[in-house]
C-alpha positions as CSV (number, residue, x, y, z in Angstrom):
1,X,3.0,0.9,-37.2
2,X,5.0,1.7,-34.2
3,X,3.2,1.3,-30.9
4,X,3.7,3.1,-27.5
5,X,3.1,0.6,-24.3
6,X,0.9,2.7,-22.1
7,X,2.8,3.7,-18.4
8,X,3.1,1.8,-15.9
9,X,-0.2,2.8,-12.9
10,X,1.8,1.7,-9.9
11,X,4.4,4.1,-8.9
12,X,6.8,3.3,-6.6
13,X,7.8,6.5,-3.6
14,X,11.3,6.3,-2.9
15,X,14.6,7.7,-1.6
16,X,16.7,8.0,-4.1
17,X,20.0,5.7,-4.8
18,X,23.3,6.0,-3.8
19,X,26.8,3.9,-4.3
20,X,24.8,0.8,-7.0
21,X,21.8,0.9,-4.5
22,X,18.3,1.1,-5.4
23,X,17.8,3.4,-2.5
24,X,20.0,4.5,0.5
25,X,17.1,3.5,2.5
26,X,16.7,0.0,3.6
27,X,12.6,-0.5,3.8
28,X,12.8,1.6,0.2
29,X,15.2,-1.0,-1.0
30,X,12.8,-3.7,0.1
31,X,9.7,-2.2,-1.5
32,X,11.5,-1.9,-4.8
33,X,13.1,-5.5,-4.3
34,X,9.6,-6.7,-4.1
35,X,8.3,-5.1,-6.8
36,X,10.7,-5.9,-8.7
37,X,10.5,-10.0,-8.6
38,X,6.7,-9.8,-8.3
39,X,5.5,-7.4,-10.7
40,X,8.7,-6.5,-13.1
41,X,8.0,-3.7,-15.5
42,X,4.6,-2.9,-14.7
43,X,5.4,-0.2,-12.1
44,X,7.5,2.8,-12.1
45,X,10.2,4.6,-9.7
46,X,10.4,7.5,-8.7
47,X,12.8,9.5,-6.4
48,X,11.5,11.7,-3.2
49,X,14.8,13.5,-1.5
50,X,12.3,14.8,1.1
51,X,9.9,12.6,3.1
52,X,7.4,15.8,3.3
53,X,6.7,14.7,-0.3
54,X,4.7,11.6,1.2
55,X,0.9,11.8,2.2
56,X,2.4,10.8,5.8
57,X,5.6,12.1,5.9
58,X,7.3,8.3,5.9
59,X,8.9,6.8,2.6
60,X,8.3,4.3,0.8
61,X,4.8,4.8,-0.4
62,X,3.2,3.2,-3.5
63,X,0.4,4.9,-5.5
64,X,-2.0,2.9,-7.6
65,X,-4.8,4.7,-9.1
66,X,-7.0,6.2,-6.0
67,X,-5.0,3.7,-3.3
68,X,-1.9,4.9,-1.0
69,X,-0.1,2.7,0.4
70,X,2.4,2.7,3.0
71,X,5.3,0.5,4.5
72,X,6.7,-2.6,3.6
73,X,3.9,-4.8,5.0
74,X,0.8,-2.6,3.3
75,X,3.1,-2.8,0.1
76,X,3.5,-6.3,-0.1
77,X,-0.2,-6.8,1.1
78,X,-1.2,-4.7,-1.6
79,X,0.9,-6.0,-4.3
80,X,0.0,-9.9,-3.9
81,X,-3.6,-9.0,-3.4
82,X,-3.6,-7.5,-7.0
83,X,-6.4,-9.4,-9.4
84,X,-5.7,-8.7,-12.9
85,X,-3.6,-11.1,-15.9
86,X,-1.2,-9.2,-15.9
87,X,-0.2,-9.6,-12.0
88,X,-0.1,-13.3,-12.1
89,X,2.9,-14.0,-9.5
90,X,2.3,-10.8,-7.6
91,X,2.2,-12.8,-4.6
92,X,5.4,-13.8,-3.3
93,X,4.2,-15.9,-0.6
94,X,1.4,-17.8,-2.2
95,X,3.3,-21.1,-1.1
96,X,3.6,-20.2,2.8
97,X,0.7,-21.6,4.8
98,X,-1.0,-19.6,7.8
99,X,1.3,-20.1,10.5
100,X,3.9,-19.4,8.8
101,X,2.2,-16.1,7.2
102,X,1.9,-15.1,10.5
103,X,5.6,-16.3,12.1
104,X,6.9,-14.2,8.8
105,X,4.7,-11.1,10.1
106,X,6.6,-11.1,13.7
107,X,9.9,-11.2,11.9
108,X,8.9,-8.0,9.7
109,X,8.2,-6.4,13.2
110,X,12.1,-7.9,14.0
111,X,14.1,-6.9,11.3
112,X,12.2,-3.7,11.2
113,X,13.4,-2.7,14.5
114,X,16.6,-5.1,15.4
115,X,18.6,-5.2,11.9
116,X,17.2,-1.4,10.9
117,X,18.5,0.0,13.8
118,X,21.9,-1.3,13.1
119,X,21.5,0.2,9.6
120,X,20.4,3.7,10.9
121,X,23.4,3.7,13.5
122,X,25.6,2.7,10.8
123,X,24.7,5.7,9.0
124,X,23.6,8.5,11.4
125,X,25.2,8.0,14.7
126,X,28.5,6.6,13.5
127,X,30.3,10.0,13.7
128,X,32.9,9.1,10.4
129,X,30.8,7.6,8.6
130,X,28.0,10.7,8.7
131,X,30.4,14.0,8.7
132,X,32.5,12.3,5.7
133,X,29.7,10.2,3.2
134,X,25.9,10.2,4.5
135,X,25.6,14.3,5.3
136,X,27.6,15.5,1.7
137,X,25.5,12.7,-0.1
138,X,21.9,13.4,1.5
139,X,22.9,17.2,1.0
140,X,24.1,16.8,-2.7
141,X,20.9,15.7,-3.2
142,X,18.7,18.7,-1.9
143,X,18.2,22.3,-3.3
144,X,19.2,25.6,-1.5
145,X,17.7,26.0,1.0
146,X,17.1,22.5,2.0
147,X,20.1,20.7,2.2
148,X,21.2,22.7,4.4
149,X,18.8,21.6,7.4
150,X,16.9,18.7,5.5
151,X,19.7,15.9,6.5
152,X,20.2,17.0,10.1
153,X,16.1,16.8,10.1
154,X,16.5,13.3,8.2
155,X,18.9,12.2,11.1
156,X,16.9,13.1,14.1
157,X,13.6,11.5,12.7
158,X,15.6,8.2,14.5
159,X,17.0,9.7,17.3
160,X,14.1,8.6,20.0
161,X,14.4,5.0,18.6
162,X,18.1,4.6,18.5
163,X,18.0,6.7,22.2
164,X,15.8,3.5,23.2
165,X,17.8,1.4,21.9
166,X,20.6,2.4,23.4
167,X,22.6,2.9,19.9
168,X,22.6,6.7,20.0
169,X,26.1,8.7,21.1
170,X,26.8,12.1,21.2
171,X,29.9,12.7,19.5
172,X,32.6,14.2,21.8
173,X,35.4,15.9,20.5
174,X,39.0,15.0,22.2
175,X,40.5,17.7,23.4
176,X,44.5,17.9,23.2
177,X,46.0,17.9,26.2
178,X,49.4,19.8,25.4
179,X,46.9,22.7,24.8
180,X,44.5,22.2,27.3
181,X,44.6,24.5,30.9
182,X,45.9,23.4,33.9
183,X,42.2,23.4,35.3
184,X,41.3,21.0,32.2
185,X,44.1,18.4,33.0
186,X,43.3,18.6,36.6
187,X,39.5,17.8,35.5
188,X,40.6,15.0,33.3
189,X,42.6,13.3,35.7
190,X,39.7,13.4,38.0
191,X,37.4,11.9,35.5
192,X,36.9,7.9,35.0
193,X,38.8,6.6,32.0
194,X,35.5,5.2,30.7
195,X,34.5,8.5,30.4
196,X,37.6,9.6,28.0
197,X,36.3,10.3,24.3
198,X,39.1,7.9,22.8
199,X,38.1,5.0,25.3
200,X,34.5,6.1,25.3
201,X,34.7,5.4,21.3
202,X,35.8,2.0,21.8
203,X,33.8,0.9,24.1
204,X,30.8,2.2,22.0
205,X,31.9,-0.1,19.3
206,X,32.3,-2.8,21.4
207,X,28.8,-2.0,22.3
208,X,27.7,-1.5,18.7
209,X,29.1,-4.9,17.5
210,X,28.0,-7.0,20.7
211,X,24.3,-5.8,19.7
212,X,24.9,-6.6,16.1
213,X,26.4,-10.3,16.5
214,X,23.6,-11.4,18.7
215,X,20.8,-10.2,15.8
216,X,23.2,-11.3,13.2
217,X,23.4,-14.5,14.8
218,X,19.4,-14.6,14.8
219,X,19.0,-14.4,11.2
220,X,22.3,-16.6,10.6
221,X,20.2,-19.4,12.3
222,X,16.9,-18.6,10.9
223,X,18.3,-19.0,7.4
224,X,20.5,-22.0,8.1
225,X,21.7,-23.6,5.2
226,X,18.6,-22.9,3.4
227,X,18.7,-21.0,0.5
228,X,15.6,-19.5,1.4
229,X,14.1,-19.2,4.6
230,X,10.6,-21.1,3.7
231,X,10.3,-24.0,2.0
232,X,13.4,-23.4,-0.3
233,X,11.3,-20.7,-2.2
234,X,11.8,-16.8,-2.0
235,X,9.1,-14.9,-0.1
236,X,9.2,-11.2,1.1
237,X,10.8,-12.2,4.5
238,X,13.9,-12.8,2.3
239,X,13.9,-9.6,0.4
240,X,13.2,-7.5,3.5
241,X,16.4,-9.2,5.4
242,X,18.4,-8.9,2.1
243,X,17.6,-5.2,1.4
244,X,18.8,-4.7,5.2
245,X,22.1,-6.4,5.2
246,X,22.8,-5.0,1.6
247,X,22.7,-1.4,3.3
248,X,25.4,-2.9,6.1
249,X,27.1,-3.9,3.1
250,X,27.8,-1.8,-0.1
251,X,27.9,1.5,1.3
252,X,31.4,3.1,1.1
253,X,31.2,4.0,4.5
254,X,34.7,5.1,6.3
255,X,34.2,3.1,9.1
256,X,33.3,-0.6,7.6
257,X,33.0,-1.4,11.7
258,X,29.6,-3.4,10.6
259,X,30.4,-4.6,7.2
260,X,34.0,-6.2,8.3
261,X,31.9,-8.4,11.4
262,X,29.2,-9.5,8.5
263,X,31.7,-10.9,5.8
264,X,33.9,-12.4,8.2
265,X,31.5,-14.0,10.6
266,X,28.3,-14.3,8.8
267,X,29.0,-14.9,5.4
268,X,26.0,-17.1,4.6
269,X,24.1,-13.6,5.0
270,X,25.9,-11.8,2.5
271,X,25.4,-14.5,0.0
272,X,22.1,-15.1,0.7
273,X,22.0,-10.8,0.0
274,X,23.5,-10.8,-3.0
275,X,21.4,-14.0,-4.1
276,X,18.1,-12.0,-3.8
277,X,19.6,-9.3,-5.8
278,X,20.9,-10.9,-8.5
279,X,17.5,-12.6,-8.7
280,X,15.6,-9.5,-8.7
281,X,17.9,-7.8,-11.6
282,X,19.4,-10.5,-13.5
283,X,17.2,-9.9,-16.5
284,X,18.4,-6.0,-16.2
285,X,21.9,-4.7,-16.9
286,X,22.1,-2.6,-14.2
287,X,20.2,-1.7,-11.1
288,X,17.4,0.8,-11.3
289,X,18.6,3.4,-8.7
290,X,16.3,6.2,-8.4
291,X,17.2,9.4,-8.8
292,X,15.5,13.1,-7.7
293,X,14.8,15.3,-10.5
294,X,16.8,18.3,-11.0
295,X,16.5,21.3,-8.4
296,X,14.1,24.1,-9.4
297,X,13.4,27.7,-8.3
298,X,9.9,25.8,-7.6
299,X,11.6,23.3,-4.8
300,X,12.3,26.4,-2.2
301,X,8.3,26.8,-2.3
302,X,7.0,24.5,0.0
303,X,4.0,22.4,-0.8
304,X,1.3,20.8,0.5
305,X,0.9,16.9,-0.1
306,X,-1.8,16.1,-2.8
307,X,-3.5,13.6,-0.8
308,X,-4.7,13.9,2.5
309,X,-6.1,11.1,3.3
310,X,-3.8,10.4,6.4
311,X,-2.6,13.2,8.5
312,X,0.3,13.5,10.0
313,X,0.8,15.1,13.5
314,X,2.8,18.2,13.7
315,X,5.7,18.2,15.6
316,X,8.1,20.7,16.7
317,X,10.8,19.6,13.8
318,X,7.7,20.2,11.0
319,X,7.0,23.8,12.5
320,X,11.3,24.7,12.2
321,X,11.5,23.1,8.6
322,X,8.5,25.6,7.3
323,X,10.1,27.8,9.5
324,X,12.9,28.0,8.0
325,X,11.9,27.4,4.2
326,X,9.7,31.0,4.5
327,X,12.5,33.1,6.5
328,X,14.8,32.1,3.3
329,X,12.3,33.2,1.1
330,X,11.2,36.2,3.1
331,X,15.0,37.2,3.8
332,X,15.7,36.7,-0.2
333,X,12.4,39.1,-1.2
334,X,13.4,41.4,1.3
335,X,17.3,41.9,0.1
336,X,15.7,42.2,-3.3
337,X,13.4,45.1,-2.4
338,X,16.1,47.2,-0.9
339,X,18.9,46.4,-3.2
340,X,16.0,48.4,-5.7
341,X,15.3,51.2,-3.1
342,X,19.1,51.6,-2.9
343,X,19.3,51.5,-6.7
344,X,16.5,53.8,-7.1
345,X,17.8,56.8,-4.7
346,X,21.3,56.7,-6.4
347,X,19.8,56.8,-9.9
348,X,18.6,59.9,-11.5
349,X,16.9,60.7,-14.8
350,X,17.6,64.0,-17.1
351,X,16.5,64.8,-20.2
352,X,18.6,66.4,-22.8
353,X,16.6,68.3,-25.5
354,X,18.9,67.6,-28.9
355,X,17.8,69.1,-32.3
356,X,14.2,68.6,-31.5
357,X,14.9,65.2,-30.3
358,X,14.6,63.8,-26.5
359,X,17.2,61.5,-25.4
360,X,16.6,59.7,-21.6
361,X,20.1,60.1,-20.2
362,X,20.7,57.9,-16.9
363,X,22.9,59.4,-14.2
């Protein structure tokens, strides 16, 4: 008798994978990292291109029965506090004592902050690296109309934190000078160099990778010559750091500014990356990526979340998007209505009376 194992109740929210990754999200990477070691094959994936498709409008999110849960803390809160046989190891972090449960709670708030914003610069402000990879993939990923404006709206959900940061550039275009007016090469020699676009891009790197080699160096100390960070044993503090400096990592990005500082200088950081992955998927062939369900007439319909149990403010970038989803719809209805009244005053009807027989002749 063949028997059918019943599916998996915790579902795991993500962004779908890109380029071997689980996710091209680094807390999404995390979550599923976590799930993965803690509770492997007693939860499912699955693949949200648009964060509107969360209760809150924020990815990851994990549902489990009546619970939603959000963000890499609530998830791994969530997850070890699971009772049941079947969730035996759930908790990572059994072996960590108060003190340090709290110490690794201050560096979520870190590397939440410090090595995601290098991630998010990596792939939304670095000009290269989003006109020629991150903007085709997010967009390959959408339906009409969507991915059109969803990955510009994707991008400036961390523009006020990168602005804070002071990671966030403007791309500015060099002009040519052989082409430029004589006003325009007056202006430029008036201007300060620092202020050129070609020495204004280098300096912004420099900028860039002094940031990143004194967080880089943070974590390079913190880890040491451990393999783990506490006690020689995994916890989630080393799958949240991995899942971060795997995105700095693997990505094919164009400009591997990031990537080239982290293998040469910080090696013990990409090993100690690669270690939590091959951990977390040694039992598996390949790496579970997730990945969005096929576009449907249905996606350019928007929809309301199913559960409301946290609202999300509305902000002026949630009032374009719907915008903008019902002016395509209205301005596809619309083209279809006259195209039919155009149709319908060109086209008439006679009828031909043959042997006793009516026969509808269109004109």
């Amino acid at each position: 008798m063949d028997y059918t194992l019943p599916t998996p109740v915790i579902v795991l929210h993500i962004y779908p994978g890109q380029w071997d990754l689980p996710s091209f999200d680094p807390i999404c990477t995390a979550a599923l990292l976590y799930l993965q070691l803690a509770i492997p094959g007693q939860f499912s994936l699955k693949a949200c291109s648009d964060p509107d498709s969360s209760p809150t409008g924020q990815l990851p999110f994990l549902v489990h029965e009546q619970q939603v849960v959000n963000s890499f803390s609530a998830i791994v809160r969530y997850v070890s506090g699971l009772h049941h046989a079947s969730y035996v190891n759930s908790d990572l972090d059994s072996h960590l004592s108060a003190s340090e449960k709290s110490q690794r709670n201050a560096w979520f708030a870190h590397v939440e902050s410090h090595l995601a914003d290098l991630v998010y610069h990596n792939l939304y402000v670095n000009h290269e690296n989003w006109t020629k990879l991150i903007h085709p993939t997010l967009a390959s990923m959408l339906p009409v109309p969507q991915k059109y404006y969803v990955p510009q709206r994707i991008r400036n959900m961390y523009y006020p934190r990168l602005l804070s940061a002071g990671l966030w550039r403007d791309h500015v275009e060099e002009k040519s000078m052989e082409k430029a007016s004589l006003r325009e090469k007056f202006q430029a020699k008036k201007e300060d160099l620092g202020k050129h676009p070609a020495m204004s891009r280098a300096f912004e790197k420099e900028k860039v990778l002094e940031k990143a080699r004194a967080d880089l160096e943070i974590y390079k100390e913190l880890l040491g010559d451990k393999t783990y960070i506490f006690h020689e044993k995994l916890s989630s503090l080393d799958i949240l750091i991995a899942a971060h400096i795997s995105l700095l990592l693997n990505p094919p990005l164009p400009d591997p500014l990031l990537k080239d500082l982290i293998t040469t200088s910080y090696p013990s950081l990409a090993s100690h990356s690669q270690r939590i992955y091959d951990l977390a998927f040694q039992s598996v062939k390949a790496t579970p990526v997730a990945t969005p369900k096929p576009p449907s007439l249905w996606s350019l319909i928007p929809s309301w979340p199913k559960r409301q149990s946290v609202r999300k403010p509305v902000g002026k970038e949630d009032v374009y998007y719907d915008r903008m989803t019902w002016g395509f719809i209205g301005l596809a209805l619309g083209s279809l209505a006259a195209y039919l009244f155009v149709v319908g005053r060109n086209t008439q009807i006679k009828f031909v009376l043959v042997e006793d027989e009516v026969v509808e002749e269109e004109v």
